[in-house]
N, C-alpha and C positions, 0 to 999 in steps of 0.2 A: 284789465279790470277783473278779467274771471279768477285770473290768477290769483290774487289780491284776496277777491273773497272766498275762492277754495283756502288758502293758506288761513286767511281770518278761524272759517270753518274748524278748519284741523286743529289751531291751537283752543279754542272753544271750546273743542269735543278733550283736546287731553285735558284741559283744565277742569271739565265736569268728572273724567274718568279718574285725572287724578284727588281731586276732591270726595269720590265717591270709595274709596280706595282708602283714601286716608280717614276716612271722618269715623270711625268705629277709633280708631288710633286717636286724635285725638277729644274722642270723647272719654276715653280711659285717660289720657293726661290731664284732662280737670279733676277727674276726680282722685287718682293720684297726687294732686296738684296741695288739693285741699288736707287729704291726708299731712303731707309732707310739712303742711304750713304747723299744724297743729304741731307737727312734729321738732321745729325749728320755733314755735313759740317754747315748746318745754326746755327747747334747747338754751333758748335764750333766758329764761326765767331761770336754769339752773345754774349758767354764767354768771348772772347776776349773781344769786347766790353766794357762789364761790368766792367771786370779786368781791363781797361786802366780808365775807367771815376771812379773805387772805388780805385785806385790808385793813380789819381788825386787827388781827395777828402782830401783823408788819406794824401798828402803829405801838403792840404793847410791846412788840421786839426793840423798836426805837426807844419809847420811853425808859426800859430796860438799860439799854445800851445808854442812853445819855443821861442815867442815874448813875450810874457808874467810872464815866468818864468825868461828870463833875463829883463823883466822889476823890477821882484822882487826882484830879487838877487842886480841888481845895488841899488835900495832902502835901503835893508840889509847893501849893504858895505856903503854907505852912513850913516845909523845909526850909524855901528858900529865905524867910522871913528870919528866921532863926540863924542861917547864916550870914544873913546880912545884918545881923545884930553882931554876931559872934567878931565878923570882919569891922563892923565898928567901933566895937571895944577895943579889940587890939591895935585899930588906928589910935584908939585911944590914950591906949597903953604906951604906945609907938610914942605918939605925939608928947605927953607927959617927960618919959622917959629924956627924952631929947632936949626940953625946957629943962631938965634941972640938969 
């Protein structure tokens, strides 16, 4: 039982010495702590930031890009409109031709 409470004792006394030891340490990481936050709010608000103006960006680069792609496409079906006329007359031609 002495044993017991010498051991109890000794861990007691490091946990005081160690707490006495550290507590300057961490009284500087609150206040550190609270810097750092401020520092990770600006951080975060200029994310934000960023994320909204390459957001914008990115949506005028799309509209861009998919003005264009339907300017192509209407060109296409226009081609192809034309030559599915052009193949239809000469079926046409074909088919006449062959009646008389």
């Amino acid at each position: 039982m002495t044993i017991a409470l010498i051991i109890f004792l000794i861990g007691v006394l490091c946990v005081l010495i160690f707490l006495i030891w550290k507590a300057p340490l961490v009284a500087d990481l609150s206040e550190e702590k609270e810097r750092t936050d401020s520092f990770f709010v600006t951080v975060k608000e200029r994310i934000v930031l960023i994320a909204k103006d390459f957001k914008a960006r990115c949506e005028s680069l799309l509209q861009s890009f998919l003005a264009i792609i339907r300017r192509v496409l209407i060109k296409v079906e226009q081609i192809t409109t034309k030559w599915l006329c052009s193949l239809k007359k000469r079926k046409k031609k074909e088919n006449e031709k062959e009646d008389h």
